[in-house]
C-alpha positions as CSV (number, residue, x, y, z in Angstrom):
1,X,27.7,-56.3,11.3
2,X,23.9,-56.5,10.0
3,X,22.7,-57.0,13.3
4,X,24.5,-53.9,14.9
5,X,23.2,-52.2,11.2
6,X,19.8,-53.1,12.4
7,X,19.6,-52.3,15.8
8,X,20.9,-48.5,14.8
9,X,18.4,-48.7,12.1
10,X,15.5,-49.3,14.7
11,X,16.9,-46.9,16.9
12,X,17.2,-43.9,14.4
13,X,13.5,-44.9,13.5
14,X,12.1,-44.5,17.5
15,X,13.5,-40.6,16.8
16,X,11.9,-40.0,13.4
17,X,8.9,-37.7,13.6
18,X,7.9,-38.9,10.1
19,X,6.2,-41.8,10.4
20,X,9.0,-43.6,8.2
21,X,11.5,-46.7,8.8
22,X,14.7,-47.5,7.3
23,X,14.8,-50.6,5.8
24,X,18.6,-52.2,5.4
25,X,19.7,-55.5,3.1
26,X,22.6,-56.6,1.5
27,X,21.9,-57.6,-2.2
28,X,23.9,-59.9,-4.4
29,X,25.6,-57.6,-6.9
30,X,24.7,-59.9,-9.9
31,X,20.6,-59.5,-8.7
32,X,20.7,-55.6,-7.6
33,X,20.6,-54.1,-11.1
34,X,17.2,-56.0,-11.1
35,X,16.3,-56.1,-7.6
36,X,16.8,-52.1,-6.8
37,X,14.8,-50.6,-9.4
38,X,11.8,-52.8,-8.5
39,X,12.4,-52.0,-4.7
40,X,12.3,-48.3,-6.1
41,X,9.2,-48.7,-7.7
42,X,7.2,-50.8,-4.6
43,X,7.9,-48.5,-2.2
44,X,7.1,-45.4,-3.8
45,X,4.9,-43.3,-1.8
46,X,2.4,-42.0,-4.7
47,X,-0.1,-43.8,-6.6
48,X,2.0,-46.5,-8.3
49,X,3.6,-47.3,-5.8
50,X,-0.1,-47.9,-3.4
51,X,-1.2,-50.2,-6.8
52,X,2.2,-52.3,-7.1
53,X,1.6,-52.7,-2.9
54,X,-1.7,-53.7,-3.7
55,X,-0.7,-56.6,-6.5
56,X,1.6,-58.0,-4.2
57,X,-0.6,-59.0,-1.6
58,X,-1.4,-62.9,-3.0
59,X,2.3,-63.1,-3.6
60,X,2.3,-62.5,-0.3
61,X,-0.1,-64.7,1.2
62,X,1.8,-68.0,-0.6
63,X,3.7,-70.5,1.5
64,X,5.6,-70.8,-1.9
65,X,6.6,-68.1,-4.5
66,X,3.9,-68.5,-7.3
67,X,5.0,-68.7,-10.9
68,X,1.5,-67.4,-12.4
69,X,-1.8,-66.6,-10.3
70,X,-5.1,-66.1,-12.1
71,X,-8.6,-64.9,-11.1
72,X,-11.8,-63.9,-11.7
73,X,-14.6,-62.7,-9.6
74,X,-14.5,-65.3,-7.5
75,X,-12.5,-67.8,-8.1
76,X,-8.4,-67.8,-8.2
77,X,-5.8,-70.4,-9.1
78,X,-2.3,-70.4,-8.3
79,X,0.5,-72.3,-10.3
80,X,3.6,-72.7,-7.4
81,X,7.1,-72.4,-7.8
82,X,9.8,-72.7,-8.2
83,X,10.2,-74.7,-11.2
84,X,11.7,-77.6,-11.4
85,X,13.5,-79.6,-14.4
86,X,12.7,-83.2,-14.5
87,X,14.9,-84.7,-18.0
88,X,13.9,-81.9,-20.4
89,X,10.7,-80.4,-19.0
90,X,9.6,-78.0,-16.3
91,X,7.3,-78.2,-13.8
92,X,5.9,-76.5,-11.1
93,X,6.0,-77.7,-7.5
94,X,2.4,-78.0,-7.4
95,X,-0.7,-75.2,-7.3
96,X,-4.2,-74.1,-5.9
97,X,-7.6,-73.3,-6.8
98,X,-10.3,-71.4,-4.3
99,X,-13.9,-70.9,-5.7
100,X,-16.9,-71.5,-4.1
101,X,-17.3,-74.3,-2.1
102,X,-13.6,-75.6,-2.8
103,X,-10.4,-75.3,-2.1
104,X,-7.7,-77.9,-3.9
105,X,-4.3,-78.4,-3.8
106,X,-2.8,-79.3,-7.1
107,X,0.0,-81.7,-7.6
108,X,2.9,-81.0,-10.5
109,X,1.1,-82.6,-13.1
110,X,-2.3,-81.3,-12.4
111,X,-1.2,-77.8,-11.7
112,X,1.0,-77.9,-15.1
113,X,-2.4,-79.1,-16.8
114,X,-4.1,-76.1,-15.2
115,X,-1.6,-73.7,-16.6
116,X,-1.3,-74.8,-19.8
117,X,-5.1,-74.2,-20.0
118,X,-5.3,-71.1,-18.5
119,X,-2.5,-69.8,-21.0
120,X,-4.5,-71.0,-23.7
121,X,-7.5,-69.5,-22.5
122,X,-5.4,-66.1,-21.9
123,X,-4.3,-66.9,-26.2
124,X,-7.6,-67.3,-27.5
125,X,-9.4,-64.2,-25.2
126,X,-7.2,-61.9,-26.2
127,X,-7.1,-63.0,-30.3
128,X,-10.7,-62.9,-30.1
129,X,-10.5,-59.3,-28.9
130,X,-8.2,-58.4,-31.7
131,X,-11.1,-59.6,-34.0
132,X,-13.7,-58.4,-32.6
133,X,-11.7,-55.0,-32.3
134,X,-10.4,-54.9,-35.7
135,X,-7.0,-54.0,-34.3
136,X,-4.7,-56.1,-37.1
137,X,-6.2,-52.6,-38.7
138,X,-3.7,-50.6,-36.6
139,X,-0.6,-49.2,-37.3
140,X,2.4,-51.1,-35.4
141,X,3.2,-49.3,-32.1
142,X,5.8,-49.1,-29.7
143,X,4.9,-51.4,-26.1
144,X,6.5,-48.5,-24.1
145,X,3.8,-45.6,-23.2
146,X,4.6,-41.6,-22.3
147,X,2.8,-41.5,-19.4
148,X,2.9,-38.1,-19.6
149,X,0.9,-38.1,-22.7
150,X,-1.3,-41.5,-22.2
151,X,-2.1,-41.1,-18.2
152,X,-3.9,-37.3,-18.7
153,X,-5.6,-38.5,-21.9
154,X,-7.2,-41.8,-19.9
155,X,-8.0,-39.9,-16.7
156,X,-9.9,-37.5,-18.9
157,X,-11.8,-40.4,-20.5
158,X,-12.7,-41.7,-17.4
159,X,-14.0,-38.6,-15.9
160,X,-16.2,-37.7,-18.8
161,X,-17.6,-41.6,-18.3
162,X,-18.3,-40.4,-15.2
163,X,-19.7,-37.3,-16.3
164,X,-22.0,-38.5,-18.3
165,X,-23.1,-41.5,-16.4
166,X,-24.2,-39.1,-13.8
167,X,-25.6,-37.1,-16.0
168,X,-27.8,-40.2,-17.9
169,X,-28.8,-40.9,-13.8
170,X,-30.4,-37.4,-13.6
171,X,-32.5,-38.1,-16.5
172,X,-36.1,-39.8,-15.5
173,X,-36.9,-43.0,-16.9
174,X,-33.8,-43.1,-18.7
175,X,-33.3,-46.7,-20.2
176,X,-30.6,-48.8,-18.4
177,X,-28.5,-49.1,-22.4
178,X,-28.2,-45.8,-22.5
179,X,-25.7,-44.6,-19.4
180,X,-24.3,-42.3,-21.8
181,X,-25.1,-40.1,-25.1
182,X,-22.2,-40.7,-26.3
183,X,-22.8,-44.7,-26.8
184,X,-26.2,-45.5,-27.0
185,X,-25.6,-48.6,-28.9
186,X,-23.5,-50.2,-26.1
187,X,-24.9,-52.7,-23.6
188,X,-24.5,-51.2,-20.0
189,X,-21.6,-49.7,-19.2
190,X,-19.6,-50.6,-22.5
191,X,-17.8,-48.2,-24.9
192,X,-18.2,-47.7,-28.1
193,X,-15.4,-48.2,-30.3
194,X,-13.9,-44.7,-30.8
195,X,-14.2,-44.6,-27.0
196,X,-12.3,-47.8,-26.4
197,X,-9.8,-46.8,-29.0
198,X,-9.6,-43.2,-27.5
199,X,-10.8,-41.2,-30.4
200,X,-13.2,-39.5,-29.1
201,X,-16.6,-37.9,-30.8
202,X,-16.7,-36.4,-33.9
């Protein structure tokens, strides 16, 4: 029955004048609830859609489904799935790191090493940043976002950046610190903290 599906499925497509294809597949009814919403959301045809595309690409590209991948500029590693219970711990199948010059396959043990680090590293970044950003000074807030409100308010931040970054170009002699008026203390491109906490200018 899939088969014949399919072959109708291909057939319809050779007579659609929309550059579109139908895509067919029988989901367990215990996975779907999970499984359709994300479908919904990956093959969106708008921006989202294009950036969740985009994400999936290393998924992709492994040979096995990846529990975590982390990168940087240049280099990436990859912790590989799936996990597997050995008496009462977990561990992954194995993993991968690419930088310059190398490219290494991890066993279990190393790759579990290399995750543990990286999620460490991932801990103490992003307390540091909490410091440094004096955000324990916040008021508790929800996780969820309106994007209605918060996706205008960003975009406008970014385009008067960009504003005045081309505007600090057009200036002669203008010091490389000082991209914008607005945050002349700064170093390069950074934002001061109203900016980065989307307060704007008195």
């Amino acid at each position: 029955m899939l088969i014949f599906c399919k072959a109708v499925d291909r057939l319809a497509d050779l007579m659609r004048c929309d550059r579109k294809v139908t895509y067919r597949a029988f989901l367990d009814a215990r996975t779907a609830p999970y499984v359709t919403p994300l479908l919904d959301k990956i093959v969106a045809d708008d921006a989202d859609g294009d950036t969740l595309r985009n994400s999936l690409i290393p998924w992709r590209r492994a040979q096995r489904p990846p529990i975590a991948i982390y990168h940087g500029d240049i280099s990436r590693c990859r912790i590989d799935g799936p996990w597997q219970v050995a008496d009462d711990q977990w561990l992954p199948l194995g993993g991968l790191i690419v930088t310059s010059g190398v490219t290494a396959h991890l066993n279990p043990f190393e790759a579990q090493a290399l995750h543990k680090r990286m999620q460490q590293a991932i801990e103490d970044v992003t307390l540091a940043w909490v410091r440094e950003h004096d955000l324990y000074a916040l008021r508790h807030v929800p996780e969820e976002i309106d994007r209605t409100v918060a996706d205008p308010a960003a975009k406008a931040m970014i385009a008067a950046w960009a504003v005045g970054r081309r505007e600090a170009d057009a200036v002669p002699n203008a010091r490389p610190d000082t991209t914008r008026d607005c945050c002349p203390g700064e170093p390069g491109d950074g934002l001061c903290a109203l900016c980065r906490k989307g307060l704007g200018h008195a």
